[in-house]
N, C-alpha and C positions, 0 to 999 in steps of 0.2 A: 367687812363689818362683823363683828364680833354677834355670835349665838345667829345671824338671819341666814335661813338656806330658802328661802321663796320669795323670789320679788313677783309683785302684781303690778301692770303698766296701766293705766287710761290706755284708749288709742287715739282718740281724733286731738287734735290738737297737742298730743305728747310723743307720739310716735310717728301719725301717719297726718301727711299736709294739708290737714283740711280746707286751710284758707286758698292752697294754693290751687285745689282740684275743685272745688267749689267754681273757685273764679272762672279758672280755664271752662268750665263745664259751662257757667252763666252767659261767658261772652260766646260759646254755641249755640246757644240759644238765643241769643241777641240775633245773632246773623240769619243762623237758619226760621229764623220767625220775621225776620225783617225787621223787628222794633223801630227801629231810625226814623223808619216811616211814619210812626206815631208821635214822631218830635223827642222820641225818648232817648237820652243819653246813655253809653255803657255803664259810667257812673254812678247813674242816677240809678238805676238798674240795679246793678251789683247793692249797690250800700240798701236799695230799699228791701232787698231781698234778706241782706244779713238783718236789718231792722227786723221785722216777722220773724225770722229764721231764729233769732236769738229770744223772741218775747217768748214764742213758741216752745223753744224749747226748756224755758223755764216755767212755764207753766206744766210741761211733761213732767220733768224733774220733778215737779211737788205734788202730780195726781193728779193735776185739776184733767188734763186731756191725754187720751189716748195715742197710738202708732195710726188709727188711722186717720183721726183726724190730722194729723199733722201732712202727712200723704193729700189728705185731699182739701184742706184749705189754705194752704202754703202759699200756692201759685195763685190761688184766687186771689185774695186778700195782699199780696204784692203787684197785681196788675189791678187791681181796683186802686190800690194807694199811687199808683202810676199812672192812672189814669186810662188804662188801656183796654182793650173788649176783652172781657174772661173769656171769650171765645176761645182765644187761642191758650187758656191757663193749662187746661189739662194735656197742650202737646208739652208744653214744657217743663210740667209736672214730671210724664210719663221720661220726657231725655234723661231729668235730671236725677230720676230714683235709678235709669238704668246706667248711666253712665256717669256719674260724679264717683262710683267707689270703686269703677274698673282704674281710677287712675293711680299710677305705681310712684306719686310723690311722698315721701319720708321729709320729715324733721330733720336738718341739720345734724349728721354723726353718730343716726340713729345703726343704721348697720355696725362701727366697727364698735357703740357700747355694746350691741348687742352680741356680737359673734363674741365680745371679752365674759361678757357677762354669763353665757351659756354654759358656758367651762366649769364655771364657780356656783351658780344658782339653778337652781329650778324658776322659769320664768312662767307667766300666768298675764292674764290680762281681764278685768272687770271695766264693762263698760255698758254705760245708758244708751247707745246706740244698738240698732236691730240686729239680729242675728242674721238674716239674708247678706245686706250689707256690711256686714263686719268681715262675716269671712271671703267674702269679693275683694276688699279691701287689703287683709293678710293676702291673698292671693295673687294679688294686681300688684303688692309689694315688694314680694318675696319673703313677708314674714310667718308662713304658717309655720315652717320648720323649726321656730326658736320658741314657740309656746307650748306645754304641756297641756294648759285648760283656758279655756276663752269662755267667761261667767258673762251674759249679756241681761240686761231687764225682764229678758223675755224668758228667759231659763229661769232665774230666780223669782220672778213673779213681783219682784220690788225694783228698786231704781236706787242708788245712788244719790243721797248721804243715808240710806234709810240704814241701820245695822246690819238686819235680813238678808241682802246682799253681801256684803263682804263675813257672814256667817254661812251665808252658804259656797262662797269660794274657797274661803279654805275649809271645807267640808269635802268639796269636790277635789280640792288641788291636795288634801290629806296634810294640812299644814295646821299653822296655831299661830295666835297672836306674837305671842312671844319671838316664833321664829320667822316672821313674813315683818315686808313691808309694802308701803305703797308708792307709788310717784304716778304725780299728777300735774295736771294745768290750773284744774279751778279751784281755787281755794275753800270754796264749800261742798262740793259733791267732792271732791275726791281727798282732797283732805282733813277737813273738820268734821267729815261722815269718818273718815277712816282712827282719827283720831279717838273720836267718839267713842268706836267700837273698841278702840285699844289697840290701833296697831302703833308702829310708827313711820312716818311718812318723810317723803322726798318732792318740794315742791318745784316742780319745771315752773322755772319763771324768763323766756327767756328775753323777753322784752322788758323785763327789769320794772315794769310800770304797775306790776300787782301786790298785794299785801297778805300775808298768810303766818300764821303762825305756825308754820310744819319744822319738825323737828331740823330740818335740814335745806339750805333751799338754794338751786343749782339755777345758771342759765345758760351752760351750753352741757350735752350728755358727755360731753369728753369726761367733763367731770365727774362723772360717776365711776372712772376708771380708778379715780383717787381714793375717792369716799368709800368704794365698795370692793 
């Protein structure tokens, strides 16, 4: 693509498998807590957890709640809505902060856009998720080696769609609107925040079932070997 030498990635949901290490992570704790015992379904479980998990985190995204509370009313408030003793919320708390971003699952053809893309860009990644867990996560991957700057909430002091953020990425990645772009999953924090600010953007859709006005909009990364 014509004048862009910095691309910036999302990671959960655009790079690294969130849904899939989540899960795997949740049905761990199903088993090592015994839940069954409580009449509770893996199910019922998993989905009530993204239920909170997803309210949660858009209430982050806009201020209203901080990293910690989201750490410590997470599991409460999923086994209350389950029906279950918060007794046991805080072991599954503690599983699920340490071992959900040790997992090394990627997005579908995320390695070979990336090893193409290395060659040609300077790569970066902004993302609302914590700085502990992100870089676990690059780790557990294999993708620390392909990013030059990893901009997190916590570094910037903002969050994603706010502009503040992606003015301080490429502050740090030494880049400019003009010549950066973005790709992302959600159509409001990563791209109508990015747009906002003036970049231009690349929306991963790969379930086809989302709506975004991003300049460009991909559902498998092969495609990005096209486009870029």
């Amino acid at each position: 693509m014509k004048g862009i030498k910095h691309i910036f990635f999302d990671l959960d949901h655009t790079l690294w498998d969130y849904d899939r290490s989540a899960q795997e992570t949740l049905l761990e704790i199903f088993e090592k807590l015994e839940l069954s015992k409580s009449g509770l379904t893996e199910k019922k479980f998993i989905n009530t957890f993204y239920e909170v998990n997803d309210k949660l985190w858009v209430k982050y995204n806009n201020g209203l709640i901080d990293r910690e509370y989201i750490k410590k009313e997470r599991f409460d408030e999923v086994f209350l809505t389950s029906g279950i003793d918060v007794a046991k919320s805080k072991m599954a708390s503690t599983y699920f902060l340490d071992n959900c971003s040790l997992k090394p699952y990627l997005m579908p053809d995320t390695l070979t856009a990336l090893h193409y893309l290395e060659n040609k860009y300077q790569l970066h990644i902004i993302t609302n998720g914590f700085l502990d867990a992100q870089n676990r996560k690059l780790s557990s991957s294999g993708l620390t080696k392909f990013f030059k700057v990893m901009v997190t909430s916590e570094c910037a002091n903002s969050r994603k769609p706010s502009p503040e953020i992606f003015e301080y990425s490429l502050r740090e990645a030494g880049a400019y609107k003009s010549d950066s772009i973005m790709i992302g999953d959600n159509p409001r924090t990563d791209i109508h925040g990015a747009q906002e600010f003036g970049m231009k953007t690349v929306f991963y859709n790969p379930t086809g079932r989302k709506k975004s006005m991003a300049d460009f909009t991909i559902q498998s990364h092969m495609e990005l070997l096209k486009l870029l």
